[in-house]
C-alpha positions as CSV (number, residue, x, y, z in Angstrom):
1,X,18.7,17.4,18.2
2,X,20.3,17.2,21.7
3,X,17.0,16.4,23.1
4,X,16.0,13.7,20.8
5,X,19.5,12.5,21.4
6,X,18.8,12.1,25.1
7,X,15.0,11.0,24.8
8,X,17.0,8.0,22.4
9,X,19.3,6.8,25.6
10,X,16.3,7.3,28.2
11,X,14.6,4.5,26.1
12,X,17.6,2.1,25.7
13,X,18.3,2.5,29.4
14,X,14.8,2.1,30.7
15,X,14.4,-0.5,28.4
16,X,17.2,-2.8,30.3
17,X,16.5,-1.1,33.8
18,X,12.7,-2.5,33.8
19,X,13.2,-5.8,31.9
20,X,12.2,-5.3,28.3
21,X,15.0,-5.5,26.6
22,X,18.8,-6.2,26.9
23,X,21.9,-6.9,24.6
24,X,22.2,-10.6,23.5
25,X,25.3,-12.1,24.6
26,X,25.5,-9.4,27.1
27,X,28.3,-11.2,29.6
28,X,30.3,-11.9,26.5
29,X,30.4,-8.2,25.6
30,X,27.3,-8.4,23.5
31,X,26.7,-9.2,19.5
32,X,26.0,-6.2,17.4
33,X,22.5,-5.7,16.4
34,X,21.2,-8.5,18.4
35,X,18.7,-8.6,21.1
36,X,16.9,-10.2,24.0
37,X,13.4,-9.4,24.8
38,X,12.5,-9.7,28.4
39,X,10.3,-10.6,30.7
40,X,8.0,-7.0,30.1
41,X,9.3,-6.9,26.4
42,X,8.1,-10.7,25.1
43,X,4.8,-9.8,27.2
44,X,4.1,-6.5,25.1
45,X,5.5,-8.0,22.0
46,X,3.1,-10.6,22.4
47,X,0.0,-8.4,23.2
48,X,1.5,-5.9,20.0
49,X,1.1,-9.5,17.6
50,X,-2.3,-10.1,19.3
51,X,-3.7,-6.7,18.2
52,X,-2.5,-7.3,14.7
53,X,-3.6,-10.6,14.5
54,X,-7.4,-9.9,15.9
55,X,-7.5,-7.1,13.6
56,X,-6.2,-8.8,10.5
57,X,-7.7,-12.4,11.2
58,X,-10.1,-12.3,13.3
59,X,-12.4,-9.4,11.7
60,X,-12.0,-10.4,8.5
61,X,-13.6,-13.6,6.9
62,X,-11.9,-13.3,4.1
63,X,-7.9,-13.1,5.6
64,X,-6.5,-16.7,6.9
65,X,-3.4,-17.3,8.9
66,X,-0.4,-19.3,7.9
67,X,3.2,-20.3,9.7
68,X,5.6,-21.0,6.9
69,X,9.1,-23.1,7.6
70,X,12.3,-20.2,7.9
71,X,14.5,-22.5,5.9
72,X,12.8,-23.3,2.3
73,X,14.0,-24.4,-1.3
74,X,16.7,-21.9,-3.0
75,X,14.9,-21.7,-5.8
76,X,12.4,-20.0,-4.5
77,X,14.9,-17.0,-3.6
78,X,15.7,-17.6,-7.3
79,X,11.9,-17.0,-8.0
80,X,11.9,-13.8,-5.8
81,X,14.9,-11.9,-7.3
82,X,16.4,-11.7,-4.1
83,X,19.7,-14.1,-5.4
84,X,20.7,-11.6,-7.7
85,X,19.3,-8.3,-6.7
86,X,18.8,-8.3,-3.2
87,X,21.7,-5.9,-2.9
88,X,21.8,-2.1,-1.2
89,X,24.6,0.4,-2.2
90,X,27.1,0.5,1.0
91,X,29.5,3.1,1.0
92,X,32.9,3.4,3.7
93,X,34.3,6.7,5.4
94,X,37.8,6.3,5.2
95,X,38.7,8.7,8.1
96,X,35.7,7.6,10.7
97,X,35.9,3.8,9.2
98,X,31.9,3.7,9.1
99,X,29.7,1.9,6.6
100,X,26.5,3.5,5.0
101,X,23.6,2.9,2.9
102,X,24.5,5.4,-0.2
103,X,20.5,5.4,-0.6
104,X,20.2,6.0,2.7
105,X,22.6,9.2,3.0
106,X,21.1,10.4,-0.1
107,X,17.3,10.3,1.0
108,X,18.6,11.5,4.5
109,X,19.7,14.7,3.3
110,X,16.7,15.5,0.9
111,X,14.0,14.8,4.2
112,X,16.7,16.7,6.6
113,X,18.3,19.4,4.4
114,X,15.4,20.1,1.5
115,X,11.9,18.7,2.8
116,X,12.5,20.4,6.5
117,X,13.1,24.0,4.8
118,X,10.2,23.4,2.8
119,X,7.9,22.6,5.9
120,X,9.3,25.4,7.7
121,X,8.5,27.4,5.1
122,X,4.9,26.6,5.1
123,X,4.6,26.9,8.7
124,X,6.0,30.2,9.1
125,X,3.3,31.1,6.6
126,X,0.7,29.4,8.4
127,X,1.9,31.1,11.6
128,X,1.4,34.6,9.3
129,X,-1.7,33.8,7.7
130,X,-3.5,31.9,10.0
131,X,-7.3,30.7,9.2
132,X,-7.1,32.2,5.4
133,X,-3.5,30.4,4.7
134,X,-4.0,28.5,1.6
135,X,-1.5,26.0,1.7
136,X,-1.6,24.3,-1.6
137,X,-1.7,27.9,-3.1
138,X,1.5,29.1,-1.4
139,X,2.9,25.4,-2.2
140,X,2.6,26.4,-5.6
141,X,3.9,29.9,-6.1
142,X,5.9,30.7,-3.0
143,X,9.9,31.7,-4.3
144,X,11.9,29.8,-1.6
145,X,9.4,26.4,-1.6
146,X,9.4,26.1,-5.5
147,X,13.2,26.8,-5.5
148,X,13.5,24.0,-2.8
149,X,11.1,21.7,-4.5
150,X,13.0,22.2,-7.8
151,X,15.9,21.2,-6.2
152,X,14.4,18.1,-4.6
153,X,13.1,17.1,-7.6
154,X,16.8,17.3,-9.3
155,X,18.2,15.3,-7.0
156,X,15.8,12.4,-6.7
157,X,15.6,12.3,-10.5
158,X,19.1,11.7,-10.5
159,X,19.5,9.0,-7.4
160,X,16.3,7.2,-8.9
161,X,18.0,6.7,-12.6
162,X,21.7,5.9,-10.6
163,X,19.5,3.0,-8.8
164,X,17.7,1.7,-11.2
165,X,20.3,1.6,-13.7
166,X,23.2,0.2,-10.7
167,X,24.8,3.3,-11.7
168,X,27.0,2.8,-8.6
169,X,29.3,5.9,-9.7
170,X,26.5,8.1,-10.1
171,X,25.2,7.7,-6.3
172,X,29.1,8.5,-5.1
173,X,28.9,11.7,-7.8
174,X,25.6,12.7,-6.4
175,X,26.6,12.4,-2.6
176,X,30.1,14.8,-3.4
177,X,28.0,17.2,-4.7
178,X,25.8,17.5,-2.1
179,X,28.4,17.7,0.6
180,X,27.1,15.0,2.6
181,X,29.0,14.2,5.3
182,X,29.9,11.3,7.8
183,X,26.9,11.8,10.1
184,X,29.5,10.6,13.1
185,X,32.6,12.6,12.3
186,X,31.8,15.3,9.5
187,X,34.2,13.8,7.2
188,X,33.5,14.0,3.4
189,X,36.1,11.7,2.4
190,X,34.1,8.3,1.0
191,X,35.4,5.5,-0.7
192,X,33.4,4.3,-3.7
193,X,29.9,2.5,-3.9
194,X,29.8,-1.4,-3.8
195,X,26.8,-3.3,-3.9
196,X,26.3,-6.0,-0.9
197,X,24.0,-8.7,-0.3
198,X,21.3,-9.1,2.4
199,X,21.0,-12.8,2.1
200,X,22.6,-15.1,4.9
201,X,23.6,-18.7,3.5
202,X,24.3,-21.4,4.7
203,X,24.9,-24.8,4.2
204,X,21.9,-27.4,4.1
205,X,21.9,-31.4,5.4
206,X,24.9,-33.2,6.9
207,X,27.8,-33.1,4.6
208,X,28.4,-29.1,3.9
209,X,30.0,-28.8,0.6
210,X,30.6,-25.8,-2.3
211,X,27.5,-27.6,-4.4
212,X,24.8,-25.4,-5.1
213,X,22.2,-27.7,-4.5
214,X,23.7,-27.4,-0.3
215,X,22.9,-24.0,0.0
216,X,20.2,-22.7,1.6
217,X,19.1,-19.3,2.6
218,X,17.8,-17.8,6.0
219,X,14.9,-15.7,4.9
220,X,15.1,-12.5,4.4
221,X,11.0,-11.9,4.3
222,X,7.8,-13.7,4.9
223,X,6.2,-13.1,2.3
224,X,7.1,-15.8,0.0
225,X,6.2,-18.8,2.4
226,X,2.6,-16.9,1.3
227,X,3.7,-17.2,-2.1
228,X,4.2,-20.7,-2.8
229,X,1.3,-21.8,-0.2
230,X,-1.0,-19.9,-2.6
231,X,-3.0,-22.9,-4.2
232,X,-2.6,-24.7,-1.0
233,X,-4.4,-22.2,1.4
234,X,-6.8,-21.3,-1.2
235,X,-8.1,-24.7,-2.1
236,X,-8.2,-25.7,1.7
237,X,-10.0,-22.6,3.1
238,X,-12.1,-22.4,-0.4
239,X,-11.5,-19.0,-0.3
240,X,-12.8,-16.7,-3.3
241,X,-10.9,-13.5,-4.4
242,X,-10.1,-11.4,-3.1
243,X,-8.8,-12.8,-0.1
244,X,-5.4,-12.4,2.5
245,X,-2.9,-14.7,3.8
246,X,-1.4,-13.4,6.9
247,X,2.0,-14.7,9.0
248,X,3.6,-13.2,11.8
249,X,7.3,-14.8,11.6
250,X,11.1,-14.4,12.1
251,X,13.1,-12.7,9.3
252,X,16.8,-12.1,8.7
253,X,18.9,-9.6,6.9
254,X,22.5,-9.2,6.7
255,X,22.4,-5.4,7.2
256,X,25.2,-2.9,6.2
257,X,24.1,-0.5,8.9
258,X,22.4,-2.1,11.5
259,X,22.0,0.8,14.7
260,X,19.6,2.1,16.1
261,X,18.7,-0.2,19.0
262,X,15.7,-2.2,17.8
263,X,14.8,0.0,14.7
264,X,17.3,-2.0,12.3
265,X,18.6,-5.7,13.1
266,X,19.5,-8.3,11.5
267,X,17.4,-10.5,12.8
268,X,13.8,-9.5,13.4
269,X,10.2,-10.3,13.2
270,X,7.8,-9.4,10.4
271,X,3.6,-9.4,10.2
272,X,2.7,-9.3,6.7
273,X,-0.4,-9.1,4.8
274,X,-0.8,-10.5,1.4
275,X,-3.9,-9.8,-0.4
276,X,-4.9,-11.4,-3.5
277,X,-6.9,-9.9,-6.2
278,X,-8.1,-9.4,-9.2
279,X,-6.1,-7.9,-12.0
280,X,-7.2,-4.4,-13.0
281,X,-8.5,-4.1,-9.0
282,X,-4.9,-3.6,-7.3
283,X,-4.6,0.1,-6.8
284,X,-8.1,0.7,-5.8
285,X,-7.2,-2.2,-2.7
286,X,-4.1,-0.8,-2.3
287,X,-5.6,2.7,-1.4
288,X,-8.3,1.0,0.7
289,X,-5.0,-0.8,2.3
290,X,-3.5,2.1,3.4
291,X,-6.4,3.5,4.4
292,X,-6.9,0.7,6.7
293,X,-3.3,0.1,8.4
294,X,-3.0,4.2,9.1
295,X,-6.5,3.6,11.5
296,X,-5.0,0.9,12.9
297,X,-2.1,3.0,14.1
298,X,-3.8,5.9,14.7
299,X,-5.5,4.0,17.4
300,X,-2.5,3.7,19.2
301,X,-0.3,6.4,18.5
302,X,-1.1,10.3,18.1
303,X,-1.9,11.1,14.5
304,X,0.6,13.5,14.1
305,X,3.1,11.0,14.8
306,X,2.5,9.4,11.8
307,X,2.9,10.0,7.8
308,X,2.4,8.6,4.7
309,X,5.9,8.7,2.5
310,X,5.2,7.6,-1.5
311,X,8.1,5.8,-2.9
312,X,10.3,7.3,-5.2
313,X,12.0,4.6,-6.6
314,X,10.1,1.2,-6.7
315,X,10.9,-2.4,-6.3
316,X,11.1,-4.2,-9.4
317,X,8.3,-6.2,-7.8
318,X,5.3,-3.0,-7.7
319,X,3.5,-0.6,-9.5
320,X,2.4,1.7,-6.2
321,X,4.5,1.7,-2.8
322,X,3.7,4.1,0.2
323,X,5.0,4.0,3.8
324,X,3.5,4.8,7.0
325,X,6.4,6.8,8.6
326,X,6.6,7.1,12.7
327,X,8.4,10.0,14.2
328,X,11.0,8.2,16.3
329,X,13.8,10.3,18.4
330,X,15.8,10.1,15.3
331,X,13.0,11.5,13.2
332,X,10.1,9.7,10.6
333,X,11.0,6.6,9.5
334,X,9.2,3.5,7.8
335,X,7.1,1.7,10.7
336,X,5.1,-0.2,7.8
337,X,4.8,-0.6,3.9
338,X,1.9,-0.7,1.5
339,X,3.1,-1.9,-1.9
340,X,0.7,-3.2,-4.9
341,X,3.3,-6.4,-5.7
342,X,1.0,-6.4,-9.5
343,X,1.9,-10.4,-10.3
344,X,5.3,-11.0,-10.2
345,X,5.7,-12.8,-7.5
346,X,3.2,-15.8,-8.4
347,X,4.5,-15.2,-12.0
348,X,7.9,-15.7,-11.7
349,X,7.2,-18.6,-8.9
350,X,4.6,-20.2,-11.9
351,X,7.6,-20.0,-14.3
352,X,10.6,-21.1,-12.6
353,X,8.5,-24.0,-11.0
354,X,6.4,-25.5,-13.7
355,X,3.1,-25.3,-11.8
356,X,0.4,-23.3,-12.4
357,X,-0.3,-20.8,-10.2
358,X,-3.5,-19.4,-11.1
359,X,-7.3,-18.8,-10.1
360,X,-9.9,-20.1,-11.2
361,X,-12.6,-17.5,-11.3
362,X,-16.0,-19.3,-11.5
363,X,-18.2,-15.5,-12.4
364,X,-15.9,-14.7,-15.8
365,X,-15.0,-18.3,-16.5
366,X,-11.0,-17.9,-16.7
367,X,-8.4,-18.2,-15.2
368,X,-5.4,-15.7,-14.2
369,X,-2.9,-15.0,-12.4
370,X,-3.9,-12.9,-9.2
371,X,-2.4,-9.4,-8.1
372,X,-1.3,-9.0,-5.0
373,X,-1.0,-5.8,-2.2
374,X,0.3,-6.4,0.6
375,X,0.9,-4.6,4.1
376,X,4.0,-5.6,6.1
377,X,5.1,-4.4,9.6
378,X,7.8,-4.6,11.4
379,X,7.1,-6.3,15.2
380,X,10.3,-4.7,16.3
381,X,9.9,-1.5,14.8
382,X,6.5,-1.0,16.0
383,X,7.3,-2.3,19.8
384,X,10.0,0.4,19.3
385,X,7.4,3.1,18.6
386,X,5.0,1.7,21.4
387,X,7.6,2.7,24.0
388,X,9.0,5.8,22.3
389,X,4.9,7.3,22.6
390,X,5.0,6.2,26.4
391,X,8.0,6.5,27.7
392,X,7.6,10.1,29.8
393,X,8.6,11.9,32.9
394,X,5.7,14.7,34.5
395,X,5.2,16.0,37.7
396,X,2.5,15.0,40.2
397,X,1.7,15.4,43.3
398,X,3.8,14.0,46.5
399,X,2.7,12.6,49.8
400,X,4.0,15.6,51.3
401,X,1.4,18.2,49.4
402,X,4.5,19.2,47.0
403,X,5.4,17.8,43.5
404,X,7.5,15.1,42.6
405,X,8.5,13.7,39.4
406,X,7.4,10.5,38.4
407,X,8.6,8.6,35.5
408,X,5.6,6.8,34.0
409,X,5.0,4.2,30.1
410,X,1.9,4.9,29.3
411,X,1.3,2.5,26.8
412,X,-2.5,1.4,25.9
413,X,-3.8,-0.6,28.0
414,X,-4.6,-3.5,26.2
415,X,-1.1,-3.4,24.8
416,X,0.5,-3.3,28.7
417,X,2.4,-6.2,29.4
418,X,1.2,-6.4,33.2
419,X,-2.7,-4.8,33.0
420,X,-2.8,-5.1,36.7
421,X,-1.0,-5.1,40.0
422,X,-2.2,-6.1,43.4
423,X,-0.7,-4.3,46.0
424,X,-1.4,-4.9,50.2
425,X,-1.2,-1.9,51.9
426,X,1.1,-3.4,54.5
427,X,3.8,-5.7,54.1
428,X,3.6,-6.9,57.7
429,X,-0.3,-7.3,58.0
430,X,-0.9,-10.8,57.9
431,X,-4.5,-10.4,56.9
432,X,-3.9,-7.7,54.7
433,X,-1.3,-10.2,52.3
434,X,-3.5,-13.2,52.5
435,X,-6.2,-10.9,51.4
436,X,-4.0,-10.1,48.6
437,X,-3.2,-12.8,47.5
438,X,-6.5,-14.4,47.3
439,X,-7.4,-11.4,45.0
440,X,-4.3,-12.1,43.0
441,X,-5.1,-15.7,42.4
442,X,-8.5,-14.8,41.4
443,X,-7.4,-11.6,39.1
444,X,-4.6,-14.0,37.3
445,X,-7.6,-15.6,35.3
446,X,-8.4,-12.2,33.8
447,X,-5.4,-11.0,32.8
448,X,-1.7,-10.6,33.3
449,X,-1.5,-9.6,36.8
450,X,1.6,-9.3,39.3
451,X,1.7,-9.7,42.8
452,X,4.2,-6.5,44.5
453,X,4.6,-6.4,48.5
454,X,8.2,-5.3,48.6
455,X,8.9,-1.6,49.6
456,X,6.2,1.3,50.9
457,X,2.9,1.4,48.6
458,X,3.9,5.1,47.5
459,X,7.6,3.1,45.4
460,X,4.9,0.5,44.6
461,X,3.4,2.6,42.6
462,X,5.8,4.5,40.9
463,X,7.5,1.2,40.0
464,X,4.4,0.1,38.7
465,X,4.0,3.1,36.4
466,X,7.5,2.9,35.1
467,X,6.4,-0.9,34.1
468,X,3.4,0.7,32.3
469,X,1.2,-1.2,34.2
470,X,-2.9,0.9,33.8
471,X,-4.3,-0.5,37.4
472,X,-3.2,-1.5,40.8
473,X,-5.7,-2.5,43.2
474,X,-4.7,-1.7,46.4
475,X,-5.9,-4.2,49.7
476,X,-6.6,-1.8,52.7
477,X,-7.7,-2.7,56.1
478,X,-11.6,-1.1,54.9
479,X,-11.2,-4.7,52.5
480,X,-11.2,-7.0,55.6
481,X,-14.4,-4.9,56.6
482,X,-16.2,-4.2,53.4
483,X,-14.4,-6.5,50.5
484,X,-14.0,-3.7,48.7
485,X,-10.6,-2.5,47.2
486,X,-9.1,0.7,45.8
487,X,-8.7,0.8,42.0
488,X,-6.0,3.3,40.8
489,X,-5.8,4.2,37.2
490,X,-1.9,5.1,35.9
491,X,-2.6,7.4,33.8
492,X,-5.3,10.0,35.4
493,X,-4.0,9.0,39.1
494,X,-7.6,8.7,40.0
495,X,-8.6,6.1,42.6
496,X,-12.2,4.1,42.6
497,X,-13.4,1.4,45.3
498,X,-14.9,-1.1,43.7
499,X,-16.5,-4.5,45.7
500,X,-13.6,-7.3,44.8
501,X,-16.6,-9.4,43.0
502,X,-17.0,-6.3,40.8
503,X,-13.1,-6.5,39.3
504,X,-13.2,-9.3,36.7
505,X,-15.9,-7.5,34.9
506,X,-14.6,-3.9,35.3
507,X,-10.9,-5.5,33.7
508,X,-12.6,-7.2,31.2
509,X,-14.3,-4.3,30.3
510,X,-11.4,-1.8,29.8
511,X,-8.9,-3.6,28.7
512,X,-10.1,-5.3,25.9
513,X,-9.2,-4.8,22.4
514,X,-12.6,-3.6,21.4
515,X,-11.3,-0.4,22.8
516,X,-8.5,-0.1,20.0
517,X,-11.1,-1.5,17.4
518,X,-13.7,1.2,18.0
């Protein structure tokens, strides 16, 4: 735990030392839960929305994008259910003075305290057994796991019925008898469960008053810009089903707990998938969804950083819910969500606005209401993973024959927010900076480049790798002779010449997103 604990403020600190991100407000002493990409982080952001956006869009014919307005009618929150149930359990420690998520302690204690002695039980057997461990065999009759399983199953029996019923005394019963405790001060003493709202409101047009008909709300998702543009983008893009609707866009939540650096804010950005189908058809889509968005981050991340989670308890909105979980320094947690939204959206948008919202299908002659599954990501979350996976320290070899430790981001390439450096060998070689630069200012057409002459080439490089940037080509005095440069790669140390005319195809080459894609 210590470690992960330290690994957790080695990111937030590198983070602000090498410009990706800082506190908002910062010279006023900050605002909670808010903040500031950088000049690094808005460059990786932007790359991490690019990736999504190629993959989504670009190679599919049958997914279209779509920017919908942040501000929209309050009936359409109406619609959504979010006025009146948009709400999480929050519960107070009256000796640390801390807010929680009761659902959030609850399902805490069952993956920390009841799934981890399950797993370890399985391992250990693994470890024992080796190639002839059967592991849904000693799932199934091993003492110790079912005993565990049966209490799992107990409790989430119990918190499921408490939160679907609002059974707010039955999540504060369940808690006591599990002894969970503050996680900052190990005190048990809670006060008892209210239910807040996300929503932030505001007041709408130039004379703010208590009418109804003045308030409006920031969003708290994107998906119901999709929603209500339904008809509109299918009509215009003549789009048969099934077909997606995707938007990358700011959302905002009024959090209980919001910690966590980046993982939880109140204000944060979304890319969300809608997918509109065919009744009857959603859960074979929704499988073939989740089958899809675990490739796409198994192309970036390791895939044993990564898990599917089912939902226990499901939105009133779904029939089938599943997220892909991330191991972050604080443990798995949701990076994205799969969830089969059946009709209700367009239904209840179709109802509470008097216009049809329905598709016409030309092969059965009818018309319906279409299902929808959709796949939504966090930006913040996932840049948060991105630089959790690359973020490392290693030893390599020093100038001096010896080893030296070198801290290093070794984020995918194509994700990198500078791909690649140029570097003079010499500061104060005239012919070696104009050289330089002339390969800079051809270079900066590629890609994002940077131009570094400040310091020896050796803390060049290592500030380079902290950066995360894959290349720097180096300009040495065999360039003024040959006009041919050295090509270091951040990851392997290796170093290539390669003739300068050569570079713009070499970069083009490795660093695109076809890399990922494969």
């Amino acid at each position: 735990m210590k470690n992960k604990q330290d690994q957790f403020k080695k990111i937030t600190a590198h983070c602000k030392e090498y410009g990706y991100i800082f506190q908002s407000s910062e010279i006023y002493d900050g605002l909670s839960a808010s903040y500031d990409y950088g000049p690094y982080g808005v460059l990786l952001k932007n790359n991490i929305k690019e990736y999504w956006w190629k993959a989504m869009v670009q190679m599919h014919e049958n997914i279209v994008g779509l920017d919908a307005a942040i501000l929209m009618h309050p009936k359409v929150w109406k619609a959504s259910g979010h006025v009146d149930a948009f709400n999480d359990p929050m519960i107070d420690n009256k000796d640390s003075k801390k807010r929680y998520r009761a659902d959030t302690l609850i399902e805490d204690y069952v993956a920390n305290k009841v799934d981890a002695k399950i797993e370890k039980e399985v391992a250990k057997a693994r470890k024992r057994f080796g190639d002839a461990f059967d592991e849904a065999q000693f799932r199934a009759t091993n003492g110790r796991v079912l005993q565990y399983t049966k209490k799992r199953e107990d409790i989430i029996s119990r918190f499921v019925k408490s939160m679907e019923t609002n059974e707010l005394d039955g999540l504060k019963d369940l808690i006591e008898e599990l002894g969970i405790a503050c996680p900052e001060s190990g005190s048990k003493n809670w006060t008892d469960v209210r239910q807040f709202n996300l929503m932030f409101a505001m007041q709408f047009g130039a004379l703010a008053s208590d009418a109804e008909d003045s308030q409006v709300y920031l969003r708290p998702e994107t998906a119901q810009g999709i929603f209500v543009n339904f008809l509109n983008v299918q009509k215009t893009t003549r789009q048969k089903l099934p077909f997606g609707i995707a938007q990358i866009g700011k959302a905002f939540r009024n959090e209980i707990v919001a910690r966590q650096f980046i993982f939880r804010m109140r204000e944060f950005e979304q890319m969300e998938m809608q997918f509109f189908v065919k009744p009857g058809t959603e859960l074979k889509w929704y499988e073939y969804w989740k089958e899809q968005r675990l490739k796409w981050h198994q192309a970036i991340f390791p895939a044993h950083k990564l898990k599917f989670h089912k939902h226990e308890k499901l939105a009133h909105y779904a029939n089938a819910a599943s997220d892909i979980e991330f191991e972050y320094p604080f443990g798995f947690k949701e990076i994205e969500g799969i969830h089969s939204r059946t009709d209700f959206d367009l239904g209840e948008h179709q109802k509470l606005s008097g216009r049809k919202l329905q598709y016409f299908d030309s092969e059965a002659q009818e018309s319906y209401v279409p299902f929808v599954v959709e796949t939504s990501v966090g930006v913040d979350r996932l840049f948060f993973a991105v630089v959790a996976n690359s973020l490392q320290e290693e030893q390599v070899p020093d100038a001096k024959g010896g080893m030296a430790t070198r801290v290093v981001m070794k984020i995918p390439p194509v994700l990198a927010p500078i791909k690649v450096a140029v570097l003079p060998l010499l500061k104060n070689k005239p012919e070696l900076t104009a050289k330089a630069r002339k390969v800079f200012d051809k270079l900066k057409f590629v890609t994002d480049c940077q131009y570094d002459e400040k310091d020896a080439i050796g803390r060049r490089y290592r500030r380079q790798d902290a950066i995360g940037t894959p290349y720097c080509v180096t300009i040495d005095f065999d360039t003024l002779e040959d006009d041919t440069v050295t090509v270091r790669d951040r990851d392997t140390l290796e170093q290539i010449r390669l003739p300068i005319d050569a570079l713009e195809g070499y970069i083009n080459k490795i660093l695109s997103f076809n890399q990922l894609f494969a």
